[in-house]
C-alpha positions as CSV (number, residue, x, y, z in Angstrom):
1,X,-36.5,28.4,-14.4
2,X,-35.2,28.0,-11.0
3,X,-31.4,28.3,-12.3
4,X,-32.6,31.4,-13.7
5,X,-34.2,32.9,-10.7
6,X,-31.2,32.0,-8.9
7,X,-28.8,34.0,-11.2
8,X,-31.1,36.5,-10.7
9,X,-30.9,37.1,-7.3
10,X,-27.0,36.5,-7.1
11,X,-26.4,39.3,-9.9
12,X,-28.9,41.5,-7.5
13,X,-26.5,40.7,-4.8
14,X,-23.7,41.6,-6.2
15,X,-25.0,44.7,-8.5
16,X,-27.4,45.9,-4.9
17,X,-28.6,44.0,-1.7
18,X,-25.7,42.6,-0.5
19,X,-22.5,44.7,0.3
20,X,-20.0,41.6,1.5
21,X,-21.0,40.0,-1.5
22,X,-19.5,43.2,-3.4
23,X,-16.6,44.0,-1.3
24,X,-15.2,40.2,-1.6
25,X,-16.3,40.6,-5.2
26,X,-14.0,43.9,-5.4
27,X,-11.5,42.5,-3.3
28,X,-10.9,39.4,-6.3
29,X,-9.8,42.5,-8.5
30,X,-13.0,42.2,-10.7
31,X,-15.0,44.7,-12.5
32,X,-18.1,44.0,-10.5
33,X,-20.1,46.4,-13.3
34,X,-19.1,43.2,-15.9
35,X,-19.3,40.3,-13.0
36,X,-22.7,41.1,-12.4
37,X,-23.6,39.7,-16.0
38,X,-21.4,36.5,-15.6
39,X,-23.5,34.6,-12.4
40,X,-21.9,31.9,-13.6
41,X,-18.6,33.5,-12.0
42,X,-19.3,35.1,-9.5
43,X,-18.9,32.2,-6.9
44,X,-15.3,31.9,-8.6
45,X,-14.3,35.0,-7.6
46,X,-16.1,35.7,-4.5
47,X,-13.7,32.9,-3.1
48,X,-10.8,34.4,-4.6
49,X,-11.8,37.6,-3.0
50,X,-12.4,35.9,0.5
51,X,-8.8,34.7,0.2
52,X,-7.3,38.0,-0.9
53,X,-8.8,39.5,2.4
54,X,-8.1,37.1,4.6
55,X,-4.6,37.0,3.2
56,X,-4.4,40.6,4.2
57,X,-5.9,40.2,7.8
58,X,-3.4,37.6,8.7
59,X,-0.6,40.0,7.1
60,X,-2.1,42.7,10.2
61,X,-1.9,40.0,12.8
62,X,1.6,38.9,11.5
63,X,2.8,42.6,11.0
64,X,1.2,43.7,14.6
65,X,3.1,40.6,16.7
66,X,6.5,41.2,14.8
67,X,6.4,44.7,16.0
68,X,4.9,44.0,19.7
69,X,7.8,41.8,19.9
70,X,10.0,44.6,19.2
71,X,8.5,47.6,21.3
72,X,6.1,45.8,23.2
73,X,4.1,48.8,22.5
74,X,0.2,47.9,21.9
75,X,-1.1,51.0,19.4
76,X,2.2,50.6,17.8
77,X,1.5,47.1,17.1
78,X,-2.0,48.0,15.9
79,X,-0.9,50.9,13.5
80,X,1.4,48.9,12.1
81,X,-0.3,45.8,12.2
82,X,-2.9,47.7,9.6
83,X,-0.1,49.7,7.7
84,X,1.2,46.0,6.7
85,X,-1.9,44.2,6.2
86,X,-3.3,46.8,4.1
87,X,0.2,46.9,2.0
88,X,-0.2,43.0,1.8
89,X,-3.9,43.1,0.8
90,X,-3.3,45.9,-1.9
91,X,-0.1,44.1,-3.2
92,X,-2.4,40.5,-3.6
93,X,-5.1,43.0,-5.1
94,X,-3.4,43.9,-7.7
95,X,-1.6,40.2,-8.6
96,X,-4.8,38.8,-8.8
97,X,-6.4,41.7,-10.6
98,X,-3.2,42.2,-13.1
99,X,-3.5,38.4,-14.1
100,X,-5.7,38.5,-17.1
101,X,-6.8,35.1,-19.0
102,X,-5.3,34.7,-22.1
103,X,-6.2,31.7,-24.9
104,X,-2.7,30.6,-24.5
105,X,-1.6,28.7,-21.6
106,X,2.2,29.1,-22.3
107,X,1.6,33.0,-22.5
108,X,-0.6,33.3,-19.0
109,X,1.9,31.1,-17.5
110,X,4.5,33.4,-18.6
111,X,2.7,36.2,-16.7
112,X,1.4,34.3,-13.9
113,X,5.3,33.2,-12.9
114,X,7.0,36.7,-11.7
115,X,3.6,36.6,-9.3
116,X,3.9,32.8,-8.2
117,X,7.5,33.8,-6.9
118,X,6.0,37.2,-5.5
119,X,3.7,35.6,-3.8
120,X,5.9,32.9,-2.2
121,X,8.0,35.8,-1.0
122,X,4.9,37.5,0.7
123,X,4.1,34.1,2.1
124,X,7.5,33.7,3.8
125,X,7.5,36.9,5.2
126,X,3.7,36.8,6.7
127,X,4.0,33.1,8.2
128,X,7.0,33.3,9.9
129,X,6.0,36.3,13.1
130,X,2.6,34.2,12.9
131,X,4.9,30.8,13.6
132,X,7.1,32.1,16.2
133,X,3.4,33.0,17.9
134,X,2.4,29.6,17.9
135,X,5.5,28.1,19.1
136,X,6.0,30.8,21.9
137,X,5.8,28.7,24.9
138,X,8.8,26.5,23.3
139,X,10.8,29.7,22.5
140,X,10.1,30.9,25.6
141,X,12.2,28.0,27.1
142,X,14.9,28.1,24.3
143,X,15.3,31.5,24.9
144,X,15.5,31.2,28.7
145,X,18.0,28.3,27.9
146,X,20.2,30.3,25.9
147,X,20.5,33.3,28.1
148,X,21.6,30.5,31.0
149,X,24.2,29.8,28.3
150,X,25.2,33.5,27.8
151,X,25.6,34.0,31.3
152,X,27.8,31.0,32.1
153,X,29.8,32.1,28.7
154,X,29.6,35.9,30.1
155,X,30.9,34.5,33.6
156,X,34.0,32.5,32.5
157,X,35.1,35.3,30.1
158,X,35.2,37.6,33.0
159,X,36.8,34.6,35.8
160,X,39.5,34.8,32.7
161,X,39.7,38.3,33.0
162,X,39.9,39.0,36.2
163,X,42.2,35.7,37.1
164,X,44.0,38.0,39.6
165,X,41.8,37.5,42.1
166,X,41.9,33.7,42.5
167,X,45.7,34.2,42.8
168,X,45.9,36.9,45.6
169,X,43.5,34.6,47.2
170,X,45.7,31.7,46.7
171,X,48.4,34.0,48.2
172,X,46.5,35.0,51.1
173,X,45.6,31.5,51.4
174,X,49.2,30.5,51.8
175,X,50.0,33.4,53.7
176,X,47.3,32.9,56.5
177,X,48.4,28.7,56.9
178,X,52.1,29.8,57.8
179,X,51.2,32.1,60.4
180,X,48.3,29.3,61.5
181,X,51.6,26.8,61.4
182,X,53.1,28.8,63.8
183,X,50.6,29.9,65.8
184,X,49.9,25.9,66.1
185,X,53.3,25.3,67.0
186,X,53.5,27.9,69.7
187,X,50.4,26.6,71.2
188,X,51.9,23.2,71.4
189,X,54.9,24.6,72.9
190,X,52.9,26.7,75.5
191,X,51.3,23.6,76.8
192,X,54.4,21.4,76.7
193,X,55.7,24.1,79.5
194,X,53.1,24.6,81.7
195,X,53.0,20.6,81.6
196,X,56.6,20.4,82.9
197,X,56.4,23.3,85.4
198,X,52.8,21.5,86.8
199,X,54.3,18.6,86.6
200,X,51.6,16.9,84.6
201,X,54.1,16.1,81.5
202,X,57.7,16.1,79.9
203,X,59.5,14.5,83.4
204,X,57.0,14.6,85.6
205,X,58.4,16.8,88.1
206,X,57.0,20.1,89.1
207,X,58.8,22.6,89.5
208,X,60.8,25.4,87.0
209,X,63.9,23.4,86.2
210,X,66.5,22.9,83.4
211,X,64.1,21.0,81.4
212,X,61.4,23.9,81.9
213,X,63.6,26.6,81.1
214,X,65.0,25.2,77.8
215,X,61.3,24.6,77.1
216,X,60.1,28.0,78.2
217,X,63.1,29.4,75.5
218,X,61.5,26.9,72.5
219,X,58.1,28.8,73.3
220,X,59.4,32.4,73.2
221,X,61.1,31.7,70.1
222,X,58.1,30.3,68.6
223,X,56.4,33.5,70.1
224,X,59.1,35.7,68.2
225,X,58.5,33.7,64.9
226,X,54.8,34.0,64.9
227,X,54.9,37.4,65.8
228,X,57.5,38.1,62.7
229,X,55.6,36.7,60.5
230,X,52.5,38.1,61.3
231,X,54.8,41.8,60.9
232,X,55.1,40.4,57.9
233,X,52.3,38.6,56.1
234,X,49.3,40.7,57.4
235,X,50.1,43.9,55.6
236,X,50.6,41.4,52.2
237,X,47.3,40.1,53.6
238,X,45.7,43.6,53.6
239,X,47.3,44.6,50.5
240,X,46.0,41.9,48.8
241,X,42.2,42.1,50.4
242,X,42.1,45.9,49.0
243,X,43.0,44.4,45.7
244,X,40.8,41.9,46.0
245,X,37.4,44.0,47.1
246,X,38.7,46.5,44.0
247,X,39.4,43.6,41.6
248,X,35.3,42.0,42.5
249,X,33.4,45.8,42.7
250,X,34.7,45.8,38.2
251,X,33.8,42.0,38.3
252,X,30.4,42.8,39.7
253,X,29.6,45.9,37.8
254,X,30.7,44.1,34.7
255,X,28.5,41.2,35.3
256,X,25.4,43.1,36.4
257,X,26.0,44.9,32.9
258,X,26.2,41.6,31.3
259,X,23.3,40.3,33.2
260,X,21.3,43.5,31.8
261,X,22.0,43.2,28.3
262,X,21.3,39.1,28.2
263,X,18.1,39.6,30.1
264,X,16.7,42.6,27.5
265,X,17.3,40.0,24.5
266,X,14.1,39.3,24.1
267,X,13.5,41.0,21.3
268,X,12.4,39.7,17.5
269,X,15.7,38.8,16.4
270,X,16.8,37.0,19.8
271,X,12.8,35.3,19.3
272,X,13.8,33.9,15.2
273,X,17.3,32.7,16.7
274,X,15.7,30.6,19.1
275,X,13.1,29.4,16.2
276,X,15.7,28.5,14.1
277,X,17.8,26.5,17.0
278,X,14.3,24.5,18.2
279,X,14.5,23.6,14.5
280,X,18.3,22.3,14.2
281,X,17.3,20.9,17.2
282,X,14.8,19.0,16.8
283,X,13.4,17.6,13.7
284,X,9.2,17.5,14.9
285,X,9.9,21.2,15.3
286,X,11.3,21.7,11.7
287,X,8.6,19.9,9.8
288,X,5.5,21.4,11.4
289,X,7.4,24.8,10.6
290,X,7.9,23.8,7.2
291,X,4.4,22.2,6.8
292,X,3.2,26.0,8.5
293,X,5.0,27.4,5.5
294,X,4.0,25.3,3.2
295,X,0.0,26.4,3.9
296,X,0.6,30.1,4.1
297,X,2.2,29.8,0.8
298,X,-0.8,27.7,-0.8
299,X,-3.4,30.5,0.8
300,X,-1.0,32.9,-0.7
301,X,-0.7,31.7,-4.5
302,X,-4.2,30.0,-4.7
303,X,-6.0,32.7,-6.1
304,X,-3.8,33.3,-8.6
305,X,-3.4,29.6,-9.0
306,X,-7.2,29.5,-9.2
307,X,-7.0,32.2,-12.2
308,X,-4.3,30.1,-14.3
309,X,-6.3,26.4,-14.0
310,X,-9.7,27.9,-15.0
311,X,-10.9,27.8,-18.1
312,X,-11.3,31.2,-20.0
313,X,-15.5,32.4,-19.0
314,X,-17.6,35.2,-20.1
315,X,-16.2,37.3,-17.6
316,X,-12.6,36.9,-19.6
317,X,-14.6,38.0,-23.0
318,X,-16.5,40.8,-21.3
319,X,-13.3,42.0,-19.7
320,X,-11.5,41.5,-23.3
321,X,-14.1,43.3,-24.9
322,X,-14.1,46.1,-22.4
323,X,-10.7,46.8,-23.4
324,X,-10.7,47.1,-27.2
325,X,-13.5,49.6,-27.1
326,X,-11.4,51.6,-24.4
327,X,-8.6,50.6,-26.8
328,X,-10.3,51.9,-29.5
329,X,-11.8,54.8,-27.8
330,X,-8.7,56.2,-27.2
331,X,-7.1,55.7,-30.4
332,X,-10.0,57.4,-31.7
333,X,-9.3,60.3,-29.3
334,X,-5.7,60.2,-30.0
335,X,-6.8,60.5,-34.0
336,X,-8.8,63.2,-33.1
337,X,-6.6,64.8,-31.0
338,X,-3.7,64.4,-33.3
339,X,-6.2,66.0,-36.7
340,X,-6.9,69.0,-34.3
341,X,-2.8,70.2,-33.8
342,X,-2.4,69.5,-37.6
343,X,-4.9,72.1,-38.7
344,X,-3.8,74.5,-36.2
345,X,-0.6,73.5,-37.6
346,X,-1.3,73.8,-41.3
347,X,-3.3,77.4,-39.4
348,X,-0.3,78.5,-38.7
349,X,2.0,77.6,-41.0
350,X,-0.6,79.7,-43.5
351,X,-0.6,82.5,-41.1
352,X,3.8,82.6,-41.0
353,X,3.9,82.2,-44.8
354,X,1.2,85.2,-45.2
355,X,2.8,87.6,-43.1
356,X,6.0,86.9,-45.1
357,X,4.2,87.4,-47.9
358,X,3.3,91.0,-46.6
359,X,7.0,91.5,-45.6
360,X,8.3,90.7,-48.6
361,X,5.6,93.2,-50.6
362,X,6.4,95.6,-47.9
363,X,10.6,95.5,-48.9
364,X,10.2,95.3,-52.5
365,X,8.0,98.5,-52.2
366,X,10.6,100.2,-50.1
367,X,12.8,99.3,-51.6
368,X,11.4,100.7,-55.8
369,X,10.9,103.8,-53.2
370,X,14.0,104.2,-51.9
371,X,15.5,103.9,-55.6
372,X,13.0,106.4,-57.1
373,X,14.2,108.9,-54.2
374,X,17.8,108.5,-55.2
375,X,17.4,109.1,-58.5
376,X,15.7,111.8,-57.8
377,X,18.6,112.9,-55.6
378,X,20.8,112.2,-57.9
379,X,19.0,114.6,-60.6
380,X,19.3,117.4,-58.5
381,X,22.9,116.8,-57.9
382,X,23.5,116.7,-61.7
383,X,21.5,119.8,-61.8
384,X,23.4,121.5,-59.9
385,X,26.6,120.6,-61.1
386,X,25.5,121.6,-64.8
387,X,24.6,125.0,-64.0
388,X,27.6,125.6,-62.0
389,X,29.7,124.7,-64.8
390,X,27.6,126.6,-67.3
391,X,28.2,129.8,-64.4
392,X,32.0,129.4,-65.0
393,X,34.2,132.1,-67.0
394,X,35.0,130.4,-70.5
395,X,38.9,131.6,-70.0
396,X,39.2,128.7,-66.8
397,X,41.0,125.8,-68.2
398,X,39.7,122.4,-68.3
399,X,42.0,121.3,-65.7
400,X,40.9,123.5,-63.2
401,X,37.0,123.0,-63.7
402,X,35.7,120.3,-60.6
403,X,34.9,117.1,-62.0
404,X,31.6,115.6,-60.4
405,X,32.6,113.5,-58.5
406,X,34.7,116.4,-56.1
407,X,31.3,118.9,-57.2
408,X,29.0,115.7,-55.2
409,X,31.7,115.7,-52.6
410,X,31.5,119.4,-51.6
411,X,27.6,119.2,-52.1
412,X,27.9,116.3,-49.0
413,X,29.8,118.3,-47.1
414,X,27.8,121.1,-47.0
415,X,24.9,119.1,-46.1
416,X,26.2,117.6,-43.5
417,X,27.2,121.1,-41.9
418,X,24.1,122.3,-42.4
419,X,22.7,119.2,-40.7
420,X,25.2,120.6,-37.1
421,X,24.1,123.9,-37.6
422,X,20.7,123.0,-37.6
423,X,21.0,120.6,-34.2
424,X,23.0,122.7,-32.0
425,X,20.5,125.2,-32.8
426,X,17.7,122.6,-31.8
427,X,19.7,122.0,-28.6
428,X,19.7,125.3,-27.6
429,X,15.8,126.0,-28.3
């Protein structure tokens, strides 16, 4: 009695009361006008249905972050996020509901397998925005990781390119330690003299003297060579800083470019290629991926799963029965359908074989009428032709008399005059 009252109450929720009970119900793909007379099922596919939504909702959140990472736009991400996850739920919907329960297991599992690999494929393609959301601190760092490698990459391809610099450094470089050779050995020069004309160096005895003049003539031709070389190695100097300052302003520009682009790849792709190095990377990474995967694709085949394992219920025979009286219904329309064209047929076909039934009376009788007329024509033409012969002078000859035939053609051609005569004078009235 209790089990009773208990059914009762969950085939009032479902066919009344309780509207989440009918919408998960509806959501399993079941006919909840035949559900509500199988109690005995309905906790069956009130799960199924709960999955099946669910499904969908995580499809949204999936579909919503996958696009956020690509416009970083928040009512894009929520339009889309529902677009998808209403395209995901509709698409389980109709596996689920599609999957009927056959007596055969070979046969449903037939039917069941195109879904099973359907599924899996919706399964892949939901888990894996929701998986790069859960590891998105450790992208984060992979990504930041990889642009530090794009940049050092980015910066030795353009060092390459623009080796030119480092040489006309180099050449400055060497440039600038000749003339700082000579400067050096002027300077030493310089004080070498002034030592030997105070006396304080060289021999020791002040005074300008032959030992002061010859070094006097070593500093102003030291003088004379720095100040050649300085003629010149500064304008190579200058010529080479010019090229130099142009050569680093394209450098610059080209790496600030660089710098731009590497920095903006944050994007969905730039996010899965740092997903999928974490995972060659390192192993922990890789198998709680594929254990993520793993779960969205039991969520995502278990209902239909759920459907193949159970054993064939009322709700089946209810459903089965449901179709051969719609089955039947409509080959009983068709019959009917079908009875109705061939007596307008057979109508018809009466109708087209009456009317040439009239036609045909309609010709023959024209046709007696048309022969009556000649005949009578014909009469008067014989007539006519007897009492013209009878109106002859018995001395003609018989070759000269008209046979009928030329007497018919003169009565023609008269007619036919007489026919002109009698339209032109129409015409002119």
């Amino acid at each position: 009695m209790q089990q009773n009252n208990h059914n009762h109450n969950t085939e009032r929720d479902i066919s009344k009361g309780n509207y989440l009970s009918r919408f998960f119900a509806w959501c399993s793909g079941a006919r909840l006008y035949l559900l509500k007379h199988c109690p005995t099922e309905i906790n069956v596919y009130l799960g199924i249905g709960i999955i099946v939504f669910f499904t969908g909702a995580l499809a949204a959140i999936s579909g919503g972050y996958a696009v956020w990472m690509i416009f970083e736009t928040t009512w894009a991400a929520v339009v889309f996020g529902v677009f998808w996850g209403m395209i995901i739920f509709f698409l389980d919907w109709y596996l689920v509901a599609s999957l009927r329960k056959e007596k055969m297991f070979g046969k449903e599992l037939v039917m069941a397998f195109p879904r099973l690999i359907l599924s899996v494929l919706i399964a892949i393609v939901v888990s894996k925005p929701i998986e790069m959301r859960l590891f998105e601190k450790e992208i984060e760092a992979r990504m930041a990781l990889s642009q530090l490698e794009q940049r050092q990459e980015a910066d030795s391809i353009l060092n390459a390119q623009f080796s030119e610099i480092e040489k006309l450094v180099n050449a400055n470089n060497s440039l600038q330690s000749k003339i700082d050779e000579l400067s050096q050995r002027r300077d030493q020069l310089f004080s070498m003299y002034i030592a030997e004309a105070e006396g304080t160096g060289g021999t020791g005895v002040a005074g300008k003297g032959s030992v002061f003049r010859e070094k006097k003539e070593e500093y102003d031709k030291a003088e004379s060579e720095l100040q050649d070389a300085k003629l010149r190695f500064f304008p190579q100097i200058e010529q080479n800083n010019e090229r130099i300052k142009f050569l680093q302003r394209e450098r610059d520009q080209l790496l600030t470019t660089n710098q731009m682009i590497i920095t903006r790849t944050k994007g969905f792709l730039a996010r899965f290629r740092s997903m999928s190095l974490l995972q060659a990377e390192d192993q922990k990474v890789a198998v709680v991926s594929y254990f993520i995967l793993l779960l969205f694709i039991l969520i995502e085949i278990s209902p239909i799963f759920v459907k193949l394992i159970s054993n064939r219920g009322p709700y089946d025979d209810l459903l089965a029965l449901e179709q051969l009286r719609t089955s039947a219904e409509a080959k009983k329309s068709y019959t009917s359908i079908r009875n109705h064209l061939l007596r307008e047929l057979d109508l018809e076909h009466e109708m087209v074989q009456a009317e040439m039934s009239i036609h045909q009376a309609a010709s023959k009788e024209s046709v007696e009428m048309l022969a009556d007329a000649q005949r009578e024509i014909n009469a008067v033409r014989i007539q006519k032709w007897k009492e013209y012969q009878l109106g002859l002078n018995s001395n003609t000859t018989m070759g000269d008399r008209p046979i009928l035939i030329d007497f018919l053609r003169k009565i023609n051609v008269e007619d036919s005059e007489d026919n002109t005569d009698d339209s032109k004078l129409e015409e002119k009235n």
